[in-house]
N, C-alpha and C positions, 0 to 999 in steps of 0.2 A: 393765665387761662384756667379756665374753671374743669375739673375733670368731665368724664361721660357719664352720662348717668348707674352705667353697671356701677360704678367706683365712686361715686359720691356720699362719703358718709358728713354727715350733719350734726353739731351741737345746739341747743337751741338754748340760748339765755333772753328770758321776756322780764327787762324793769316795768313791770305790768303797772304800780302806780301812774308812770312818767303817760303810757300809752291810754290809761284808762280817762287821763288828766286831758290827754289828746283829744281823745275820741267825744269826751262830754263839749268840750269849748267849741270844735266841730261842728256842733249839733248834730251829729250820729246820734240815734237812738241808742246802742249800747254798744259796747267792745264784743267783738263777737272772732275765737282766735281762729273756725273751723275755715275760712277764706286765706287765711295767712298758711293754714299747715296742705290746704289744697294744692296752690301755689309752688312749696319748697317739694312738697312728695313730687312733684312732675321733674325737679330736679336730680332726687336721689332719695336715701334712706336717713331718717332722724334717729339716731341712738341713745340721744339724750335730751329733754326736756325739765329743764328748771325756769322756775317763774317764782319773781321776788315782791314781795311787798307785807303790809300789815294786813293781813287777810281780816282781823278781828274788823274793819274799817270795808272792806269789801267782801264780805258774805254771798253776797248775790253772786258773784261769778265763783265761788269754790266748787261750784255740781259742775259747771263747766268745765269748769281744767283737771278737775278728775277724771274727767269724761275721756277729754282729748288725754290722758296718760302724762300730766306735767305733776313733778316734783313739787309743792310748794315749801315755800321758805319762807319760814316767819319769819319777817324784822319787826320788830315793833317799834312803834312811831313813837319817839321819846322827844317830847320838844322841837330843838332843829333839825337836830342829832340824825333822825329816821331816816332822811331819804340819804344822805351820806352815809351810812350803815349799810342800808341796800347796795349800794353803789360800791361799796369796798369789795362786800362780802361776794356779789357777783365780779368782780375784777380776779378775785382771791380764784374764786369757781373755776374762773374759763382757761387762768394762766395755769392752775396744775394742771387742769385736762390737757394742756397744748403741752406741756414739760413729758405728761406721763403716757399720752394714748397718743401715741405716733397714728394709726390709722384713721385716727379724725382728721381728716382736710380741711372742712367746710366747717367754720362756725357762725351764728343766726345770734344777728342782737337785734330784739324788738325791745327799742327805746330811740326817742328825739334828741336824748341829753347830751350838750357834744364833752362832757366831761368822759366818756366811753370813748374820745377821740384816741388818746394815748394808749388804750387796752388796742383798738383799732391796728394802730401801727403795728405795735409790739406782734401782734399776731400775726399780721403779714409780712414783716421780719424773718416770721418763722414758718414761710412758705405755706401758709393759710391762705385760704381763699375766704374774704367775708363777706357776710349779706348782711345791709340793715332793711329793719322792717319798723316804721313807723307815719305818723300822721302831718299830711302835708306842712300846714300855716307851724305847726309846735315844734318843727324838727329841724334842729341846727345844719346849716351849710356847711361848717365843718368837719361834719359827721359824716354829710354826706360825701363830700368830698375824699374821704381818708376811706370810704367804704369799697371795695371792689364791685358790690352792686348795690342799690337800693330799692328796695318795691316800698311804696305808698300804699296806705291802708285805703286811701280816698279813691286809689285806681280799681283796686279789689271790690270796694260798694258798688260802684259804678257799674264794675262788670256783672255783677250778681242782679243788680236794677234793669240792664239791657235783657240779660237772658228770660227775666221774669216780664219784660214788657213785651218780648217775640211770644211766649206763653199765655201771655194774659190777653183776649179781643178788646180788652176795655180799652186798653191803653194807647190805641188810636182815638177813642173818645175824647181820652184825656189832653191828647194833643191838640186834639182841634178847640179846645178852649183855650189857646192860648191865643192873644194878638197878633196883628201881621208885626208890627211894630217887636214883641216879644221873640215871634219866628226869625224875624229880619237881622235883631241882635246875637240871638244862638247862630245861625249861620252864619254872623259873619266871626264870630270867635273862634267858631268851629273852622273856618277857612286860613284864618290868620295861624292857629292851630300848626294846619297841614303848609302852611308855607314856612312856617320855624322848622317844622319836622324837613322837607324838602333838603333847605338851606343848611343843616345841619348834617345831610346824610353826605352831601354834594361839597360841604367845604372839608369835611370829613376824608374823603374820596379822594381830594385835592393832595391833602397832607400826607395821604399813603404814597398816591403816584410819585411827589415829590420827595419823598424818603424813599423809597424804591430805586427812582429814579430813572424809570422808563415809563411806557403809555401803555402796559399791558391789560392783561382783563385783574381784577380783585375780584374774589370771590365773594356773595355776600354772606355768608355766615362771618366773614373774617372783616366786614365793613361793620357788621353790626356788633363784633365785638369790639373792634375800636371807637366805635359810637358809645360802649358803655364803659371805656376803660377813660373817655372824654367828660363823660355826662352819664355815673353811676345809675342817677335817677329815671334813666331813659326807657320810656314803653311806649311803643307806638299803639298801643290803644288809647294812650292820653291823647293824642296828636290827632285822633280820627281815622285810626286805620288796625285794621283787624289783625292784620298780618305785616310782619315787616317787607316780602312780598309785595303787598300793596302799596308800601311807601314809595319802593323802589320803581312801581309802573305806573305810582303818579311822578315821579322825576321824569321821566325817558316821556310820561305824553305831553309835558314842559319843556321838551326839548332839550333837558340840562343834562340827564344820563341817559344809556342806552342799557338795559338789559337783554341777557343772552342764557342758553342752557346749552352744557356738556351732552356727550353721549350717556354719563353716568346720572344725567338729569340735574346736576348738581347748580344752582343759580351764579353766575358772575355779572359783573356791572364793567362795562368799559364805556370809553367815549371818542367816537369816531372823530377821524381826524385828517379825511381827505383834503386836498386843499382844492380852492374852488376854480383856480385854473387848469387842472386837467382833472379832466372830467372821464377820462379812461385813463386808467391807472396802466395799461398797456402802451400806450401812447406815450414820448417825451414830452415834456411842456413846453408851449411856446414864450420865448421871451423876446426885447429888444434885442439881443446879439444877433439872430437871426435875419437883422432887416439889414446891418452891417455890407453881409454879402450881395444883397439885392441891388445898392447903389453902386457896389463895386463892377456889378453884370452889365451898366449900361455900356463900359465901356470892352468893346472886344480886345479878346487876350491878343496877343503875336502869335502867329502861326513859325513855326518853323520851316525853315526853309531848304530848298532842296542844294543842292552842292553847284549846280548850275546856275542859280537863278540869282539876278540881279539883286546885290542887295543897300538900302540908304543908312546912311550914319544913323548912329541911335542916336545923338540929339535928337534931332530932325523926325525921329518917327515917334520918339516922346513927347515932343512941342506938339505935333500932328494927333495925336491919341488924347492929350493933356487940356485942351482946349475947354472943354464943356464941364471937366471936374475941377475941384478946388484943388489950391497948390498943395495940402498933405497928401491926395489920394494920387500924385502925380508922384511923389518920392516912394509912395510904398509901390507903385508901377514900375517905376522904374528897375527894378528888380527884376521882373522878369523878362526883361530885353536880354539884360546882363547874363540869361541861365542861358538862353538861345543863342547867345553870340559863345558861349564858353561849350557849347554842344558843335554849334560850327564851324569855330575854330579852326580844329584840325585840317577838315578840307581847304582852306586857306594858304594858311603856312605851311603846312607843310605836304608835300605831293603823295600822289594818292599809289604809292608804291609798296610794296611787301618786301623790308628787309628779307635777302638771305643769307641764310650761309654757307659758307664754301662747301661742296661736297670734297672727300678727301677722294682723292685717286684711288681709280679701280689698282689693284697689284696687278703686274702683268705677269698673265703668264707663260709658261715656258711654251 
């Protein structure tokens, strides 16, 4: 788990060639790092920025990473050789930092290259928490995977494009030029979107309850970190939704989750689980056993009888009672002749007298 933000200190290693290679094939206009370090500050403090590559080869961005406060590191491009040089010498970087400055937790690789996979592990061996930062189509699956989080540079444009299209009046203009045909295809990506997102939060939710091993509430701050300890690369602004918040109250108006809030305001997801035959939870539930006794009713019990009163064989009054039921419900009857005859018994056999005993002689006396 990633600390709190008081206590988050940050390394940041950018193989800027690998992201710059990214961001052209993209067709981004240019690498731009002020959205990546916007990003990581909401998480904590950076204390270190290094960024590697043949600067003599990319000049146009040097004012920039002055700017933003990054170290640069000349490698210079020798034949094959360069981009393996970069790749060492930042591997060399990050593993003394992690050997020597215990109070860095959080280190930042902006690069796609999954040859950074092995630094990856290593780090999180050693109780690091990693973040990658690179560009969607260029950036290896196994990088992402070995990453504890990963943000996309393509989610970052995105966002900077929304916030500037709620700023700008045009940008309604802009939209109404587009086809119905063109409208019809964006929303329905945008909805397939939101039902991956859904599906994911919800099979997600499954896997906690069933490692848990009860039905209680999960909290969701603690669903959406299991969401990104599943799927690093996860942000619900890719998926169509502002807020993870909003993920969770489009599940519950699908009827697939239910959301709920503490006293402490704090959000949980749980999922109800009445069952549909009782319908008051006060109530016992009604099942077949119950209809059991109802057939047994047609037939009247034996009354007991008084110590005077005439009375017929119990054959004969179970052949008499036994008539209308089937022959099991006559052998479980029979049973209670049997309690009645053993209650009155006594006045029977034996007479209705009160042993006593002898009182002993008064002494006489004088």
């Amino acid at each position: 788990m990633a600390a709190s933000p008081d206590t988050v200190s940050m390394a940041m290693f950018c193989d800027f060639e690998n992201v710059a290679l990214g961001v052209r094939d993209a067709n981004y206009e240019k690498f731009d790092i002020k959205p990546v370090l916007e990003r990581l500050l909401l998480k904590g403090s950076i204390v270190l920025k290094k960024a590697y590559c043949d600067w003599d080869r990319y000049k146009g961005f040097k004012a920039t990473m002055h700017e933003a406060n990054f170290e640069l590191i000349e490698i210079p491009h020798v034949r094959q050789s360069g981009k393996n040089s970069a790749d060492i010498r930042m591997v060399v970087d990050a593993l003394d930092l992690c050997y020597t400055k215990s109070h860095v937790n959080t280190f930042v690789i902006v690069s796609g290259d999954s040859d950074f996979s092995p630094l990856v592990s290593k780090l999180r061996e050693n109780a690091k928490y990693v973040i990658g930062v690179g560009v969607k189509q260029s950036t290896s699956d196994l990088l992402i995977a070995n990453c504890d989080e990963f943000i996309f540079y393509d989610d970052l444009v995105r966002e900077i494009q929304r916030s500037a299209a709620r700023r700008d009046p045009k940008a309604g203009q802009l939209a109404a030029r587009r086809t119905p045909e063109e409208d019809k295809q964006r929303k329905d990506e945008l909805e397939a979107r939101k039902s991956e997102a859904v599906e994911l939060a919800v099979a997600t939710f499954d896997a906690l309850v069933a490692e848990r091993g009860d039905s209680g509430k999960i909290w969701a701050s603690m669903l959406k970190e299991a969401i990104k300890r599943r799927k690093p690369d996860f942000n619900e602004s890719y998926y169509g939704f502002r807020a993870f918040g909003n993920l969770l109250e489009e599940a519950q108006s699908r009827g697939l989750l239910e959301l709920g809030r503490d006293e402490k305001s704090n959000a949980f997801v749980y999922r109800s689980s009445v069952p549909a035959l009782q319908a008051n939870p006060g109530e016992p539930m009604v099942t077949e056993v119950a209809l059991v006794p109802e057939e047994a009713s047609t037939a009247p019990a034996p009354k007991r009888r008084g110590r005077g009163s005439s009375k017929r064989p119990i054959k004969e009054e179970a052949q008499s009672q036994a008539d209308p039921l089937p022959a099991p419900t006559v052998q479980a009857e029979s049973t209670v002749p049997t309690l009645a005859e053993a209650l009155d018994a006594p006045s029977e056999n034996k007479p209705a007298t009160r042993s006593r005993r002898g009182r002993k002689a008064a002494p006489e006396t004088a």
